[in-house]
MITORDO-464420 format. One record per residue (C-alpha): residue number from 1; z, y, x. Coordinates in nm, 2 decimals. Layout:
N
NUM | Z | Y | X
...
This chain:
80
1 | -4.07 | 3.95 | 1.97
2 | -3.87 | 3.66 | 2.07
3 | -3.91 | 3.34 | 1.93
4 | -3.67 | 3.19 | 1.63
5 | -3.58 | 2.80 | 1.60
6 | -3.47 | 2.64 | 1.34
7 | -3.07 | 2.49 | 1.32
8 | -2.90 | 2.32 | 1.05
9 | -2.57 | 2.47 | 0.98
10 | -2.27 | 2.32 | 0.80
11 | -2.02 | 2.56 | 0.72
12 | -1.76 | 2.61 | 0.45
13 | -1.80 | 2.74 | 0.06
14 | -1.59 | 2.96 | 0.14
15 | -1.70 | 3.14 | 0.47
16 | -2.03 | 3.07 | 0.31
17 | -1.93 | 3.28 | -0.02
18 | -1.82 | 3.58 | 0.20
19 | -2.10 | 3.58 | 0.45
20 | -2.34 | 3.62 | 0.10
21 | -2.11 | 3.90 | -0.02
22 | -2.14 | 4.08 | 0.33
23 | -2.52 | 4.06 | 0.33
24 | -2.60 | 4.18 | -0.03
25 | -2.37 | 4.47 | 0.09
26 | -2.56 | 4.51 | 0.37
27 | -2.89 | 4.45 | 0.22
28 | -3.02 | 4.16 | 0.49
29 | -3.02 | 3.81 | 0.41
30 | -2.78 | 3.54 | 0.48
31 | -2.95 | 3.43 | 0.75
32 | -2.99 | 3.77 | 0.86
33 | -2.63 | 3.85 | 0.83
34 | -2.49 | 3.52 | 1.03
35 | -2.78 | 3.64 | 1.33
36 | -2.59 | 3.98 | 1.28
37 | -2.25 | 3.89 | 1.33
38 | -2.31 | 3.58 | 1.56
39 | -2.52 | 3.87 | 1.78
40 | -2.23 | 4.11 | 1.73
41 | -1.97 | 3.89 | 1.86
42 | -2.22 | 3.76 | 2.18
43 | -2.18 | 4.13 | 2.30
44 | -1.85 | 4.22 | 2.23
45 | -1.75 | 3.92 | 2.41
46 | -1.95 | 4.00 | 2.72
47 | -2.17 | 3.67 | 2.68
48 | -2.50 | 3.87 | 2.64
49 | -2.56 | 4.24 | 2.75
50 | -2.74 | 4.49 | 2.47
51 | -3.12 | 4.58 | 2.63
52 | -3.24 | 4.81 | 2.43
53 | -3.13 | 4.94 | 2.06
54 | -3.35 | 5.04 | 1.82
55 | -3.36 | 5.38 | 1.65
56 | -3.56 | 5.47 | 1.34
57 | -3.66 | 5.84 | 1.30
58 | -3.61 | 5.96 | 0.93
59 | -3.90 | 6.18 | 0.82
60 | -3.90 | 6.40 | 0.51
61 | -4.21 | 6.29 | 0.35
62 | -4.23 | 6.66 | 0.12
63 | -4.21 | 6.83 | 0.51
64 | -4.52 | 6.60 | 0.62
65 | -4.71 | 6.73 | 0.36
66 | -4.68 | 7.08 | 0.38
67 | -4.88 | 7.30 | 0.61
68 | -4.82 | 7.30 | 0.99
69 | -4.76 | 7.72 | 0.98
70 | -4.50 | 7.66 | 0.68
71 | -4.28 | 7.37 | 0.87
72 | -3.94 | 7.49 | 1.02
73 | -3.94 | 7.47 | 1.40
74 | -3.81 | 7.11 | 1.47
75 | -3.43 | 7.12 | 1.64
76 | -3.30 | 6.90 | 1.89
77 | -3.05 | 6.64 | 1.75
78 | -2.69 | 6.67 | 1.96
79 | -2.64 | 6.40 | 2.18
80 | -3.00 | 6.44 | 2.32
């Protein structure tokens, strides 16, 4: 994990106002949400290149619990 430092912003009520709106949509925090779009704009600039994305399996917790001889056989997603 890389490390985070610490920067005092100043930045208008306004902007401010609207960046708050975006993250409660979004469920992150403010300072999540201006590391988001700050990030964002970084690559679509061409001023940083992506690495590595991250991708989070969804698991059906009631499937997990069942017995292996009653599962469905698991399908490939498309794409992969």
């Amino acid at each position: 994990m890389s490390s985070k430092k610490a920067y005092p912003l100043r930045i208008n009520s306004q902007v401010l106002a609207a960046m708050q709106r975006w993250a409660g949509d979004d469920l992150r925090s403010v300072n999540a949400q201006i590391e988001f779009v700050l990030r964002d704009a970084l690559v679509k600039s061409g001023r940083v290149k992506v690495i590595q994305k991250v991708v989070t399996e969804v698991v059906d917790i009631a499937r997990t619990q069942e017995a292996p001889e009653q599962r469905a056989p698991k399908q490939k997603a498309p794409n992969q």
